[in-house]
C-alpha positions as CSV (number, residue, x, y, z in Angstrom):
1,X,118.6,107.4,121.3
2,X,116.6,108.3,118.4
3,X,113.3,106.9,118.0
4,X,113.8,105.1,115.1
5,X,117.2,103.6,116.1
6,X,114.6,102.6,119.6
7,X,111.9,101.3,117.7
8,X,114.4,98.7,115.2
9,X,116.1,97.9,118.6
10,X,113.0,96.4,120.6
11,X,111.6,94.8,117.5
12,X,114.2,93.3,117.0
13,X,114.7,92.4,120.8
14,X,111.2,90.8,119.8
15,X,112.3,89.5,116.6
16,X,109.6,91.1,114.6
17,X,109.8,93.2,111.4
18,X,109.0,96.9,111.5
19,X,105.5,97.6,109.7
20,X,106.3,100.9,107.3
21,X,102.9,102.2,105.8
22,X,102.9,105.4,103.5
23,X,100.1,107.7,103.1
24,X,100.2,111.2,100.7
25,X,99.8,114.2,103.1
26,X,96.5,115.8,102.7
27,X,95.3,113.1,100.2
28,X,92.1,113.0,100.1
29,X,91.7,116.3,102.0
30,X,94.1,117.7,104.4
31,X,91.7,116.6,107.7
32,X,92.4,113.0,107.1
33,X,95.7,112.6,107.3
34,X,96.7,113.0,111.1
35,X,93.6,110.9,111.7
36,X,94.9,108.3,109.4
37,X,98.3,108.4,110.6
38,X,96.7,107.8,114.5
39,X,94.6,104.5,112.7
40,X,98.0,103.4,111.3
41,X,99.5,102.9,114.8
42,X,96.7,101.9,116.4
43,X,96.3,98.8,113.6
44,X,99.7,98.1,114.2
45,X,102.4,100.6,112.2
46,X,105.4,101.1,113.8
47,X,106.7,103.9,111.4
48,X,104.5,106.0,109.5
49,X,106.1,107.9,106.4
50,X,104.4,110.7,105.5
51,X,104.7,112.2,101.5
52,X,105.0,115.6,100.9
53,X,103.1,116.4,97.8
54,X,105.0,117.9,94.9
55,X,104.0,118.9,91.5
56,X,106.6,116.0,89.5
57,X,106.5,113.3,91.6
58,X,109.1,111.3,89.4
59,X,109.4,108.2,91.2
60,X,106.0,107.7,91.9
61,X,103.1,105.4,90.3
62,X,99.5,106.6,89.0
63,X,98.5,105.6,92.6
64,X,100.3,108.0,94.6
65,X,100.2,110.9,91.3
66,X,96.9,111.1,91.4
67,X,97.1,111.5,95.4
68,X,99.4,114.4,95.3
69,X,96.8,115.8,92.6
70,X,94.2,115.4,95.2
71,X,96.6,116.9,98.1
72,X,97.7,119.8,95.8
73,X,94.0,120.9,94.9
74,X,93.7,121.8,98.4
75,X,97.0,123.2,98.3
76,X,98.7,121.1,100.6
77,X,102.5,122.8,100.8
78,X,105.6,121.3,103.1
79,X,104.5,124.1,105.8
80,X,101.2,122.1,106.0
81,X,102.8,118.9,106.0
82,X,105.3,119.8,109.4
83,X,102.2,121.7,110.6
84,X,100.2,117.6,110.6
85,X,103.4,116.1,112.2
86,X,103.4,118.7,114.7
87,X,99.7,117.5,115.3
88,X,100.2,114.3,115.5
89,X,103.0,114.3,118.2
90,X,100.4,116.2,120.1
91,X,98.6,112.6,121.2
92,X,101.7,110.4,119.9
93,X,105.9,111.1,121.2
94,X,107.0,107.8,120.5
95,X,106.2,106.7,116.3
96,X,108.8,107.8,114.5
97,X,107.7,109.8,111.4
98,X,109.8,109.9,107.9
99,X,109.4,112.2,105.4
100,X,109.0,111.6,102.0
101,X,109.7,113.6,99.0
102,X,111.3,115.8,96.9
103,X,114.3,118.0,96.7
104,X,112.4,121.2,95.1
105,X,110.5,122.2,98.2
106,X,113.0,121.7,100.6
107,X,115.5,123.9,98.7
108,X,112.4,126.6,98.3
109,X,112.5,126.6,101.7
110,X,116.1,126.3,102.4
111,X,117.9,123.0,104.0
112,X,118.8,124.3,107.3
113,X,114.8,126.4,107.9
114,X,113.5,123.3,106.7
115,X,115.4,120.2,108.7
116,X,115.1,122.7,111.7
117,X,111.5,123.0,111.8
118,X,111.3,119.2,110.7
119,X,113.0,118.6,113.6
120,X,111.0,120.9,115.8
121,X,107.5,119.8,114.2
122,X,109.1,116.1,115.3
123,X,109.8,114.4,112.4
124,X,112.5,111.6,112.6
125,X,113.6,111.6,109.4
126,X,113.7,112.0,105.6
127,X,113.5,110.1,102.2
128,X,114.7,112.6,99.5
129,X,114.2,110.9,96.5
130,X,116.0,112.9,94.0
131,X,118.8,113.9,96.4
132,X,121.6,111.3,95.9
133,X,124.3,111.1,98.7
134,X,127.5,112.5,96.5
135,X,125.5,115.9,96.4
136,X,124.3,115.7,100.0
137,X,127.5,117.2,101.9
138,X,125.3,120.1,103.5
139,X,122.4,118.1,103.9
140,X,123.9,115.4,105.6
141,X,125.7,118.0,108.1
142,X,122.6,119.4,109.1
143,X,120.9,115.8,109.5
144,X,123.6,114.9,112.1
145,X,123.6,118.9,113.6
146,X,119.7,118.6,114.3
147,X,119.8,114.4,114.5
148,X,117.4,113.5,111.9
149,X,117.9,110.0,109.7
150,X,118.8,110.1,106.7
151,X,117.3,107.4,104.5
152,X,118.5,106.6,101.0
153,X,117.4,104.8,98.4
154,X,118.7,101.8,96.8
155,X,117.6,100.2,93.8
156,X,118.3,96.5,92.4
157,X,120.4,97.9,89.4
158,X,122.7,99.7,92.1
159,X,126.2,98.6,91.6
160,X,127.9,97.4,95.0
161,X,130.2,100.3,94.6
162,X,127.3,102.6,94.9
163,X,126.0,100.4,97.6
164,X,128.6,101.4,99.7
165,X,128.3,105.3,99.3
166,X,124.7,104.8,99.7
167,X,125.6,102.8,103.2
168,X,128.2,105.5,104.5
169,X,125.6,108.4,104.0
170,X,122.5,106.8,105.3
171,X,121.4,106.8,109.1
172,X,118.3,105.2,110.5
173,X,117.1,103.0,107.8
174,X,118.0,102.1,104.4
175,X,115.4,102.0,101.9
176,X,115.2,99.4,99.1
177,X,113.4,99.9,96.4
178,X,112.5,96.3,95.2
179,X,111.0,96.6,91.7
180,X,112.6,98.6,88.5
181,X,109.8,100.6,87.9
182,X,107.7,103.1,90.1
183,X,105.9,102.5,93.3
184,X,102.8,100.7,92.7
185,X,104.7,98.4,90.3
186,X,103.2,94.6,89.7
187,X,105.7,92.0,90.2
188,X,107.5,91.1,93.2
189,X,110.6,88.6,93.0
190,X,111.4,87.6,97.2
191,X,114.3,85.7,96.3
192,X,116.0,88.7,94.4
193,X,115.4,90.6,97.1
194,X,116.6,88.0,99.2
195,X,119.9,88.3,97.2
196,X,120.1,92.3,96.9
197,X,120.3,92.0,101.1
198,X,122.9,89.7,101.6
199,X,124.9,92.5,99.2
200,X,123.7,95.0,101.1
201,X,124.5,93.4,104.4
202,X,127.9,93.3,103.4
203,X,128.1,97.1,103.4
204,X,125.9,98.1,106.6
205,X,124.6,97.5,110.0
206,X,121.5,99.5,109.3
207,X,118.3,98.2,109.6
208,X,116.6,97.6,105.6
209,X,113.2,98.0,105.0
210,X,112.0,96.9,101.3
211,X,109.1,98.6,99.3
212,X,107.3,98.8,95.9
213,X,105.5,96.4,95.5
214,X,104.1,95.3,98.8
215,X,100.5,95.3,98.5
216,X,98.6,92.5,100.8
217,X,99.4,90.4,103.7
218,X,101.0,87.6,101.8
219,X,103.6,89.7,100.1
220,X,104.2,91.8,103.4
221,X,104.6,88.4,105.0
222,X,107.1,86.9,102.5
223,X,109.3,90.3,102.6
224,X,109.3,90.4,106.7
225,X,111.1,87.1,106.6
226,X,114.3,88.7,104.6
227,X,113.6,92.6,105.3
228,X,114.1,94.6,108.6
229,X,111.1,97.1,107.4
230,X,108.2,96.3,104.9
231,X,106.8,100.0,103.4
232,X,103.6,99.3,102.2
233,X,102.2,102.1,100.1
234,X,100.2,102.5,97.0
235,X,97.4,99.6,98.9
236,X,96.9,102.0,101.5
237,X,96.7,105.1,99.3
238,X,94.0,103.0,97.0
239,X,92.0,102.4,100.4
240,X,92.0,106.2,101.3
241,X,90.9,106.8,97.6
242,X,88.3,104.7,97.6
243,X,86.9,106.3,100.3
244,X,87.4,109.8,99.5
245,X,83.7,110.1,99.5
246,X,83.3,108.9,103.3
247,X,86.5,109.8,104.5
248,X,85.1,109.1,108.1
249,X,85.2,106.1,107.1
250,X,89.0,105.8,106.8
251,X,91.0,105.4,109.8
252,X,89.0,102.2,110.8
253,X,89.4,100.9,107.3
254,X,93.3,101.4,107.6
255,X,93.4,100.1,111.2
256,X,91.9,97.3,110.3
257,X,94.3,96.9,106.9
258,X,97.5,97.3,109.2
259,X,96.1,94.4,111.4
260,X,95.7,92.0,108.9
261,X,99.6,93.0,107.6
262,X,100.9,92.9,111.4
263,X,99.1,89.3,111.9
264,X,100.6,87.7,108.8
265,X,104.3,89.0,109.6
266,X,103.9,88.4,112.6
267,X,103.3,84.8,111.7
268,X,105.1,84.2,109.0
């Protein structure tokens, strides 16, 4: 069994929400970020999805731009990013890890060298952002060949229709995206979400984990009572920003952040 089909399966066994944070790899300098992923689990993460930083990161916020910026000034590639994964699962075999990214450096590096030495590095799986499912034939072959998940995106202006493609391609988790807008967005509507999952529900047996938007304990808490995942993202790039300048500083400052999330799910 995969690890993140394992980890949905005894949280929900203890009918608890998965905790998703998101951190830019190598933001704000490539050191940090298997130390950060560590405080992550230790606070109380039970996914951690990693970014890979790219140049035009389309979907993305100010936030988690200006992260990448930082990352790609010390020229953080994709290399680097399997190289910190491989690092991690050096002290940690049982997170799963997502990728997530862009389409550009994968096909730089090729689909099948890349998801093989994803795989190898220990990565569980990958959010493509720009890669929609009716282009994904090869991709999704390899997923299954070297059994990574395959999470796509879903958006609240996807049709049903689309939905269902989205559904049929996607193993692992599903991912929706709960504002129109880029991550870091303001405004979070919990009974539109509420609505977009009972339409999804419809279409899959996959866990679905919402994001965008999620930035404190009372939002986390109001989307853990309707969501199988809450991704929390831009909130804890803003923390490791603010600490660029004590970056010792930061894996105790996001430990502590994922306790206060994990507390108020965990109680709502």
């Amino acid at each position: 069994m995969s690890r993140v089909k394992a980890c949905f399966e005894q949280l929900k066994a203890k009918n608890k929400t998965a905790l998703i944070p998101y951190l830019t790899a190598g933001d704000p300098q490539p050191d940090c970020t298997v130390k950060a992923m560590h405080a992550l689990v230790e606070g109380g993460a039970d996914i951690v999805e990693v970014g890979v930083p790219f140049s035009d990161p389309m979907a993305d916020g100010p936030v988690i731009q200006q992260a990448v910026e930082r990352a790609l000034a010390h020229d953080v590639s994709l290399t680097h990013v399997l190289a910190m994964v491989k690092e991690f699962r050096q002290k940690d075999d049982t997170t799963p890890i997502i990728l997530m990214g862009y389409l550009n450096p994968i096909e730089v590096m090729g689909y099948e060298k890349f998801i093989r030495a994803a795989h190898e590095a220990g990565v569980d799986g990958n959010i493509i952002v720009d890669l929609p499912p009716e282009e994904a034939d090869e991709y999704i072959a390899l997923t299954d060949k070297y059994e990574l998940s395959r999470v796509f995106l879903v958006a609240p202006t996807t049709t049903e229709a689309r939905i269902k493609i989205i559904s049929d391609a996607s193993s692992g988790y599903i991912y929706y995206v709960s504002l129109k807008g880029v991550t870091g967005a303001a405004s979070l509507n919990v009974a539109e979400v509420t609505e977009k999952m009972a339409v999804m529900a419809r279409h899959t047996n996959l866990p679905i984990s919402v994001g965008f938007g999620i930035k404190d304990a009372e939002s986390a808490a109001a989307v853990s009572k309707v969501a199988e995942g809450v991704v929390v993202g831009s909130a804890i790039v803003n923390r490791m920003k603010d600490r660029q300048d004590n970056p010792g500083s930061i894996p105790e400052e996001l430990c502590q952040f994922m306790r206060n999330l994990r507390l108020a799910m965990d109680s709502a």
